[in-house]
N, C-alpha and C positions, 0 to 999 in steps of 0.2 A: 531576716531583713534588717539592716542596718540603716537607720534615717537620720539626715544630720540637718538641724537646721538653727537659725535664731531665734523663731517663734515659739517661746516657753508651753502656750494655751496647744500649738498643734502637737507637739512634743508628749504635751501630758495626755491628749487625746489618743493619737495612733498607739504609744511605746506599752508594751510592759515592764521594760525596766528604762531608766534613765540614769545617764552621766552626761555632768555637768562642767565643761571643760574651759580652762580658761588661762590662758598664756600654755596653751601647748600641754596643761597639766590637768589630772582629773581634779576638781574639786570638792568634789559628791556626786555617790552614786545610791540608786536607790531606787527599790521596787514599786509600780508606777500601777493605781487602780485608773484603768483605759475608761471603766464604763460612764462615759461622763457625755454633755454636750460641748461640740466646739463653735463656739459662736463667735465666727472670723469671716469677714465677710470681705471678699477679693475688690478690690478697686475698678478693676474691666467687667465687673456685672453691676447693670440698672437694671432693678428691679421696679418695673412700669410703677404698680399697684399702689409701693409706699411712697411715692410723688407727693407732696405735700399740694401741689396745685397739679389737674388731670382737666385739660379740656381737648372738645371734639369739633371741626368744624364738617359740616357735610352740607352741599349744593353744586348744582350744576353740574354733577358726574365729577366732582373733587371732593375728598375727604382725605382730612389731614388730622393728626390726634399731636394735644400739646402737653409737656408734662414738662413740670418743674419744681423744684427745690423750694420755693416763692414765688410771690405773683410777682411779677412785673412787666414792662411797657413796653411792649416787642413793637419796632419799623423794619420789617424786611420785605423784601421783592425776590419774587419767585420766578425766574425766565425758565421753561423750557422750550429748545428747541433742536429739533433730531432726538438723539438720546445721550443729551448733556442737558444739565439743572444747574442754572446757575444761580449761588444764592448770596444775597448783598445786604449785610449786617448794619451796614453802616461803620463798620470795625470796629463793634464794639463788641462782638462776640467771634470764636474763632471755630471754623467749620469743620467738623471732623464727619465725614463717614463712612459708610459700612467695611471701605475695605482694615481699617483697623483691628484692633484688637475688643474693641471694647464691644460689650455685650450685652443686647437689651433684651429680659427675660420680664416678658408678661404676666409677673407673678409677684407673691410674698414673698420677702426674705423666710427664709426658715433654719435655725441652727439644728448642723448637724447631728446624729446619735445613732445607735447601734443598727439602726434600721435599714442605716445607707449601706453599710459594708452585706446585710444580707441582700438588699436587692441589687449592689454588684460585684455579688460573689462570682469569680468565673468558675464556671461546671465544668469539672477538670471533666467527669465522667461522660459527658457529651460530645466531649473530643478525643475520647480513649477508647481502642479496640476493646472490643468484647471479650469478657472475662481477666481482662490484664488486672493484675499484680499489681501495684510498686514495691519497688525493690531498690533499698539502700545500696549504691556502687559507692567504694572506697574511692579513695584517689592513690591510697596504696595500698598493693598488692602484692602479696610475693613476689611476683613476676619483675615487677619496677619497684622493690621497696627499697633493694643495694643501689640499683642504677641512678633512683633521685638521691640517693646519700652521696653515692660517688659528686654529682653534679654540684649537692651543696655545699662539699667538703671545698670541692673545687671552686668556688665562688667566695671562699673566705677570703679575710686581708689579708695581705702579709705579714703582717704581727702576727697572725690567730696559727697563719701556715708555721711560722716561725717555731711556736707554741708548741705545735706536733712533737719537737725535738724533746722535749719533755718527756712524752708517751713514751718513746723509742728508747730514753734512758731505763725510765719503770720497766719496761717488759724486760730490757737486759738484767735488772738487779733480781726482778721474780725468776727470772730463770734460774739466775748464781743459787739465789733464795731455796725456791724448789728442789734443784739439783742436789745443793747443801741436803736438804731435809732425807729425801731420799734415800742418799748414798749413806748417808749416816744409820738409818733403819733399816736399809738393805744389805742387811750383814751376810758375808758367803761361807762358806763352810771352810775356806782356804784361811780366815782371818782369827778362828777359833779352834779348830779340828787337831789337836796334835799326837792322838791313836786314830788305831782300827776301829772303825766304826763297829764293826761285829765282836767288841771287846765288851766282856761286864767284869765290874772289877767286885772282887767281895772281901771284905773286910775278915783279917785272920789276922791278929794283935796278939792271938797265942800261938802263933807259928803251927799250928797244927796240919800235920801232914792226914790227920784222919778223915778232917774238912776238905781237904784240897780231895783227897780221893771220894770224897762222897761227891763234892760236886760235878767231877770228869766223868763219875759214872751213870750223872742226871741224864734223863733222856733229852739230846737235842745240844749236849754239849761235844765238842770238836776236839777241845785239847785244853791243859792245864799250863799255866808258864809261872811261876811264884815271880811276886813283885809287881812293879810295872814293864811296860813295853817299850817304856821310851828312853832311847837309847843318843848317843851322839857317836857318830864314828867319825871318819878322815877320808877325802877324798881328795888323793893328789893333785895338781893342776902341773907338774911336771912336765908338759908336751915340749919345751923348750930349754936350752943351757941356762939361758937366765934367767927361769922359774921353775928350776929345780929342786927348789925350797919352797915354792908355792904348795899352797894346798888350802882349802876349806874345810869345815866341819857342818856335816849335815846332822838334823835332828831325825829321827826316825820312831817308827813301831814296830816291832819286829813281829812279823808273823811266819808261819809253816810255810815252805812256800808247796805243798801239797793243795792249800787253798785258795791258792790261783785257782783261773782258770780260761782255757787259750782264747776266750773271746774278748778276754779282758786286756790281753797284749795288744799295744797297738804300733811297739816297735819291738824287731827284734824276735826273740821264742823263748820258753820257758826254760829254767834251770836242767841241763845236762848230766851237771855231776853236783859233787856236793860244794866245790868252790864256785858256784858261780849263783847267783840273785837275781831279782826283779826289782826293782826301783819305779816308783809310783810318780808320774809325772809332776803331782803339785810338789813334791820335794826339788825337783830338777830347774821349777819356773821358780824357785826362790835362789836354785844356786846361779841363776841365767840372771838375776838383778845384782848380783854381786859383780865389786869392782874386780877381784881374781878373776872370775871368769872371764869376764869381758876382756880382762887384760890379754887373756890366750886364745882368744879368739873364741870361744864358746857361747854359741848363739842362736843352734837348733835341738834340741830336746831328742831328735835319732842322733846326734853325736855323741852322746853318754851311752849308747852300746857298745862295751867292750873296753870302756873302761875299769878300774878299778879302786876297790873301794879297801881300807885296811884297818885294823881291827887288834887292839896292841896285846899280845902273844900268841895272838890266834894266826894273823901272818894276814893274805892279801883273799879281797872276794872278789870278782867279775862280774860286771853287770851284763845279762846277757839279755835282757828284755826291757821293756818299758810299757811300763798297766798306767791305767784312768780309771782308779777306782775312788778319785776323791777325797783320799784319805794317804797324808803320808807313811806311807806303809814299804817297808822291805822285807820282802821274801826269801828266806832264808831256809836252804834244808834242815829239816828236824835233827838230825846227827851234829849238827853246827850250831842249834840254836840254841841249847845249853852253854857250850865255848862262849860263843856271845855274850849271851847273858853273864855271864859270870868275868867277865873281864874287860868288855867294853864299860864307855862311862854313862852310869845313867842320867836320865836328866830329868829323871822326878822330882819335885820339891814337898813333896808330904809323906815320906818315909817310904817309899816305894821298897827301898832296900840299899845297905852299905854302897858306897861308892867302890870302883874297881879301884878307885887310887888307894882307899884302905885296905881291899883285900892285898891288895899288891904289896902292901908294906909288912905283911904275914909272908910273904914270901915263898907263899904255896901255890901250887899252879896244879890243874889236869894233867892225868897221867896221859891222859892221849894227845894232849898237844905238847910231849914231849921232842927235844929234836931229835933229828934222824940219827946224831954222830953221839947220842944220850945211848951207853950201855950199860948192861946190869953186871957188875963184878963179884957180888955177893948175893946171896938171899933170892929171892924173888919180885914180880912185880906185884904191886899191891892191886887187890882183888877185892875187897869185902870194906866196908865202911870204916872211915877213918884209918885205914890202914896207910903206910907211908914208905919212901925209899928216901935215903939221904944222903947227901954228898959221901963219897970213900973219906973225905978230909975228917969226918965224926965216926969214922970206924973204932975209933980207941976210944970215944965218948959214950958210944951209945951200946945197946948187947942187942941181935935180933931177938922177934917176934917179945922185944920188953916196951912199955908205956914208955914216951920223955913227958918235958913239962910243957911243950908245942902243943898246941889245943887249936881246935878246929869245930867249929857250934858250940863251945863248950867240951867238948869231949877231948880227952888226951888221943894224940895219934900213938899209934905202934908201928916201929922200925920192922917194915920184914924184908930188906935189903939195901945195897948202896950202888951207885954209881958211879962210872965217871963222864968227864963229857968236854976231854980234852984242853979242860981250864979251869978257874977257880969259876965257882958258880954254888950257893947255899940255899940252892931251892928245894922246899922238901913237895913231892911230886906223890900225891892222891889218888884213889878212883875218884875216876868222873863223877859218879855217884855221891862222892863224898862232898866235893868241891858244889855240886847243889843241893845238898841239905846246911852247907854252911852260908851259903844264895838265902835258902827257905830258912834259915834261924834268925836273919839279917832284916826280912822281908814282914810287914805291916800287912803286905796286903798281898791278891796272887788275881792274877787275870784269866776269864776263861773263856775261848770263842766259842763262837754258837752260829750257825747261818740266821738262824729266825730269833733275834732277840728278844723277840715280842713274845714267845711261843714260851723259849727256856726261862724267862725273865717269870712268867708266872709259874714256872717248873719252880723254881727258887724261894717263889712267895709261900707256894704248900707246904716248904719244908721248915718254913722259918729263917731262911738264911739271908741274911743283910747284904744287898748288894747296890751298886748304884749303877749305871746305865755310859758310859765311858762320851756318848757323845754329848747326852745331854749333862754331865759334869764338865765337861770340857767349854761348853755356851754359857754354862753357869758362872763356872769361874771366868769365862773371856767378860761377862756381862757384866760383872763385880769387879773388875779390873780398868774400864772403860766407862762405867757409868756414869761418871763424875764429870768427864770429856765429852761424852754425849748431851750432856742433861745441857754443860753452857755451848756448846757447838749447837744445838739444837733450839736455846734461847738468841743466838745472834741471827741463827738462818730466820726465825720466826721476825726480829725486830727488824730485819729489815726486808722481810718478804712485808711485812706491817707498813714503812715507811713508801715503799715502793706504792703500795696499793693505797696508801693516804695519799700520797703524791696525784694519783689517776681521780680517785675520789677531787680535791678540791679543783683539780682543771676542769672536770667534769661540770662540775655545782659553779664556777665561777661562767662556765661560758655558757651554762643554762641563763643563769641570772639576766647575763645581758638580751636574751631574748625572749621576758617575759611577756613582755608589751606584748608580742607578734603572738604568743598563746595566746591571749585575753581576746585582739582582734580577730584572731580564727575560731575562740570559740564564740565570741559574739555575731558572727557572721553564719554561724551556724555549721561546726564541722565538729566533728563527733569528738569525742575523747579517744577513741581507740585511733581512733586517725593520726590525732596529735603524737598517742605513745608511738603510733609506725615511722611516724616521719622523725621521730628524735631515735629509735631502735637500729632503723637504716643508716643514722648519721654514725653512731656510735660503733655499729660492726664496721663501719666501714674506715670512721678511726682507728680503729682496734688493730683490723685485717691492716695496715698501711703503717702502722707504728710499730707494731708486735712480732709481725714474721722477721724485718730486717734487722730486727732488736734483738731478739730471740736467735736468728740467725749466727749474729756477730757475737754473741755469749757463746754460742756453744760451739764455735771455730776457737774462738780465744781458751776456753775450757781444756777443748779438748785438746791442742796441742801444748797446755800448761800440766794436767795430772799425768803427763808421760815423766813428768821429772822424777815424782815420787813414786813408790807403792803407798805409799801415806795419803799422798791427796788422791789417788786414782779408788781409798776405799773410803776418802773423804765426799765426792762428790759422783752421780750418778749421771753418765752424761751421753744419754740415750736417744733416738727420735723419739720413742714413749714417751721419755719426760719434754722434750717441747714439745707433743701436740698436748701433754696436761697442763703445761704452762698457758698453753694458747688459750685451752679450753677457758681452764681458769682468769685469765684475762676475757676474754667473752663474757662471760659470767659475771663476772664481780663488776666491767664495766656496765650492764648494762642494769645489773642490780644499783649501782652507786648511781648511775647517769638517768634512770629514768625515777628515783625514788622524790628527787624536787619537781619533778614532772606530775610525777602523783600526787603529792601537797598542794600546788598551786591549781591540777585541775578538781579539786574537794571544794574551791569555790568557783562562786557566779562568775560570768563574764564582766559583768558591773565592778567585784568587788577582785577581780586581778587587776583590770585596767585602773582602779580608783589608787593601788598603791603608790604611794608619792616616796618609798627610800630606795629606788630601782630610775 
C-alpha cells in the first residue's frame, strides 16, 4: 500500500518505510518504527466531553445541552414551527447544522495506537469460502509474457524505435562473427586429405626391400607401393580448336584399382581393361573451380567419364567411372601402377622418392612400355635385374651380355641386346623390375594399404615397425601450415563477435537505466521481483526476436551469395541454418543475461533506497 501525504506525524504512524520528496526528487528515505501514537486530531470532530464550559438546560418537556470553548453571553431566540427551527443570533455567531460535515462525538479525545488497526482489522477469513488458499497470480505469465512485450515494445518513442536499428546491426555482425568462427574450425577433409585414407606410410631411409616384404606379408595388409602415392598427371581440356593446348594438372593418390568397389561408383562403372581408371569425385570438384575448365564448358562431374587422363611415356588412361570415397584417389590397374609410379611426377615434398624429371634425365625407361615399331636386332630382350638393350647406334661401343658404366640403383646395367626403332633415340630400355628397384633405391619411404587401419596399424606396432597414419599426417601437416591464419582469423571473428555483443550490452543497460523510477514504484506498490524480471524478460525476447531474425536474415543472404566467389572464403565462413539459429540462440542468451543482470542489482535493494537515487 502506497500512502502519500503532507502530514509528517501520520506518515510516521501508518508507513514502514518512508521517502521524503521534494521538488519531484527523493530527498530521504528510510525505515520508519510505525509502533507509535498519532495524535492528530481532525477539525470536523467536537469532542462534547473536553468543552471547557458543558451546560444543560431541562424544563417544560425542552432540554437543550451547551457547550463551549469559553463562557460567554449567549441572546438567542429559538422559533419552532412545523418542522423548521429558526435560530436568531443576533449575527454574531453563524449557524451551522447537522446536515454538514462536522461531527459531534460525545466523548474524549483519545490519540491513536496499535489498538485501532486490531479492532478494525477486516476478517479477510469471514468472507472467504471454506478452506480457500491464497494464491499469488502473476501479472505475467507464459501465456502473456511475449504478448505484454510485444505491446511495450510497441508503446516506445520514436527515438527508442529508432534505437532498434542498433540491435539489427549487432545480430548481422554476430552472425559474420559466428559464421567466421565456425567455418574456420570446421575443417573438411577435402581442405587437408591429399592420399588414400586406407594408406600408412613407414619409414624405410635404408631402402630395404626386406622391410617392404615383411610388412606386405602382415596380416590385414592389401598391397605394397615404395615411395609416396602422390602423384600429379595431365588432363587435357582439348574438347575444342581453340583449347587444344589447354590442359590441367591434377594432384592424385594412386591406388589398385582392384580396391574399388562397385557401390563406391556413382558415375559411370569400374575399369574394363588395363587403360582405363576411376577418378574420385573431390579431385573432379577442384578441376570444376578452375578457369580451364570453366573455359570448355566443364560443369558436371558425369562429364569426366570418358575422358582422358595422360601420363608421360606411359601414353593416355580413360576415365571410365567416377567414386565418392572422399579421398582424392585414382584407381589404376596393378599392371599399370608400377609405369605410373616410376614416370609420372611426384608431388611429395619429404622425399617420397626422385622426381620422374630425374629419372628421365638417365634416359632409362620400362621395357614394357616400349613402342610398338621398337625391334630387337641383336641379342635379346632384358629379362633378369638390371639387365638392358641399347640403341643399334652403341653396337661398336658396347660387347653383349658385358657391364657399361650406365648405373641403375647403383648397379652397372648389362647389354644383352640392341635395337632399332626407326630413328635416332638413346634410351637404354630395362625390365620392369628393374626400373622399380631403382623407384625403391630413390624412395625414403613406401606406402601400404590395409582396409582396417586401425587393425594393421597395431599389426605394425608388435613388430616394432615405424609407421605414421597417412590421414592423420596429412591434418597434421595442413594444421601446421594454417595455424598462424587461424589463430588471427580467429582473434578478429572473436573482437568483433565482442564489439557486437558490447554494443547489445550497453543499449540494454542504457534503456534499463531510464526506467528505474517505474521499478522502485512497482516494487513499492507491492509487486514481486520475479514479476519485474518477466516484464523486462518479455521486453527483451521480444527485441531480440524483432531485431535478430532480419539482421541474421540479411547476413546470411549477403554471406551466402559472397563465398560463391572463392573456395577460400566458402572454407573461410560456415553459412548454415544451424549456424543462425546458434547465432539466434546465442543472442537470446547473452541478451537476456546482459538485459536483466541491472535488473538484478537494483532489485538487491528496498523500494525506499531505488526511489531515493538522485543520478538517474
Amino acid at each position: 500500500m502506497l500512502l502519500v501525504t503532507h502530514e509528517r506525524n501520520i506518515a510516521e504512524f501508518y508507513s514502514d518505510h518512508v521517502a521524503e520528496i521534494l521538488d519531484g526528487k527523493v530527498v530521504k528515505a528510510y525505515n520508519n518504527d510505525s509502533s507509535k501514537y498519532l495524535d492528530f486530531q481532525l477539525e470536523n470532530k467536537i469532542y462534547l466531553k473536553d468543552m471547557a464550559v458543558q451546560k444543560s438546560v431541562k424544563m417544560d418537556g425542552i432540554k437543550a445541552g451547551f457547550y463551549s470553548d469559553e463562557e460567554r453571553e449567549l441572546d438567542i431566540k429559538l422559533v419552532i414551527r412545523g418542522s423548521n427551527i429558526y435560530i436568531d443570533t443576533g449575527g454574531t455567531y453563524t449557524v451551522i447544522d447537522e446536515n454538514t460535515n462536522i461531527e459531534m462525538v460525545d466523548d474524549h479525545y483519545s490519540a491513536l495506537d496499535e489498538t485501532f488497526f486490531e479492532e478494525n482489522k477486516f476478517k479477510y477469513d469471514a468472507h472467504l469460502p471454506e478452506d480457500f488458499k491464497p494464491k499469488y497470480t502473476s501479472l505475467y505469465t507464459p501465456m502473456n509474457l511475449i504478448s505484454k512485450g510485444f505491446k511495450s515494445v510497441s508503446n516506445f518513442k520514436k527515438t527508442k524505435k529508432f534505437l532498434l536499428l542498433g540491435f539489427v546491426f549487432a545480430a548481422m555482425f554476430t552472425f559474420l562473427a559466428i559464421s567466421n568462427i565456425m567455418g574456420i574450425f570446421d575443417i573438411d577433409d577435402s581442405e587437408f586429405v591429399v592420399t588414400n585414407q586406407n594408406y600408412i606410410t613407414v619409414n624405410n631411409t635404408t631402402h630395404s626391400t626386406d622391410l617392404m616384404n615383411q610388412v606386405a606379408s602382415t596380416e590385414g595388409a592389401g598391397y605394397v607401393i615404395p615411395g609416396d602415392s602422390k602423384y600429379s598427371l595431365t588432363l587435357p581440356l582439348d574438347d575444342f580448336l581453340q583449347s587444344s593446348q589447354f590442359y590441367t594438372n591434377i594432384s592424385v593418390s594412386l591406388v589398385r584399382s582392384d580396391m574399388i568397389e562397385d557401390k563406391d561408383i556413382i558415375y559411370g562403372n569400374r575399369p574394363q581393361n588395363v587403360r582405363e581408371v576411376v577418378l574420385d569425385k573431390m579431385v573432379i570438384d577442384k578441376v570444376l573451380e578452375s578457369d580451364e575448365a570453366k573455359g570448355v564448358g566443364l560443369t558436371k562431374v558425369e562429364s569426366f567419364v570418358g575422358r582422358r587422363i595422360t601420363v608421360p611415356k606411359v601414353g593416355d588412361f580413360w576415365i571410365s567411372g567416377v567414386c565418392d570415397i572422399k579421398s582424392p584417389s585414382l584407381f589404376a590397374d596393378e599392371s599399370m601402377l608400377g609405369y605410373i609410379l616410376t614416370n609420372a611426377e611426384s608431388t611429395s615434398g619429404d622425399g617420397g622418392a626422385a622426381t620422374s624429371e630425374d629419372r628421365q634425365k638417365d634416359s632409362t625407361l620400362a621395357y614394357g612400355l616400349r613402342p610398338d615399331t621398337l625391334s630387337i636386332t641383336k641379342g635379346r630382350a632384358p629379362s633378369s635385374d638390371y639387365e638392358a638393350i641399347a640403341s643399334e647406334d652403341h653396337k661398336y661401343d658396347y660387347t653383349l651380355n658385358k657391364t657399361i658404366d650406365k648405373t641403375v640403383n647403383g648397379h652397372k646395367l648389362t647389354i644383352v641386346g640392341f635395337y632399332k626403332n626407326g630413328g635416332q633415340e638413346d634410351t637404354y630400355y630395362v625390365s620392369d623390375n628393374t626400373m622399380l628397384l631403382d623407384y625403391i633405391g630413390s624412395a625414403k619411404m613406401f606406402q601400404v594399404y590395409a582396409k582396417d587401419t586401425g587393425a594393421f596399424e597395431k599389426k605394425l606396432s608388435e613388430q616394432g615397425v615405424k609407421y605414421s597414419n597417412n590421414y592423420d599426417r596429412d591434418k597434421e601437416t595442413y594444421m601446421k601450415s594454417v595455424t598462424k591464419s587461424l589463430k588471427s582469423s580467429t582473434i578478429v571473428a572473436l573482437i568483433l563477435l565482442a564489439i557486437s555483443l558490447i554494443e547489445m550490452y550497453l543499449m540494454l543497460r542504457s534503456s534499463f537505466l531510464s526506467r528505474i523510477k517505474e521499478v522502485g514504484i512497482m516494487r513499492a506498490i507491492g509487486l514481486k521481483k520475479k514479476d519485474i524480471y518477466r516484464m523486462f524478460a518479455g521486453e527483451i525476447v521480444v527485441i531480440t526476436v524483432i531485431t535478430s531474425i532480419p539482421g541474421i536474415a540479411l547476413m546470411y543472404y549477403i554471406l551466402k551469395n559472397i563465398i560463391k566467389i572463392t573456395s577460400y572464403l566458402e572454407s573461410m565462413y560456415m553459412v548454415t541454418p544451424f549456424v543462425a539459429l546458434i547465432s539466434f540462440v546465442l543472442l537470446i542468451v547473452f541478451n537476456l543475461l546482459v538485459g536483466l543482470i541491472p535488473v538484478f542489482r537494483t532489485l538487491r535493494k528496498t523500494p525506499a533506497e531505488i526511489l531515493a537515487r538522485t543520478d538517474i
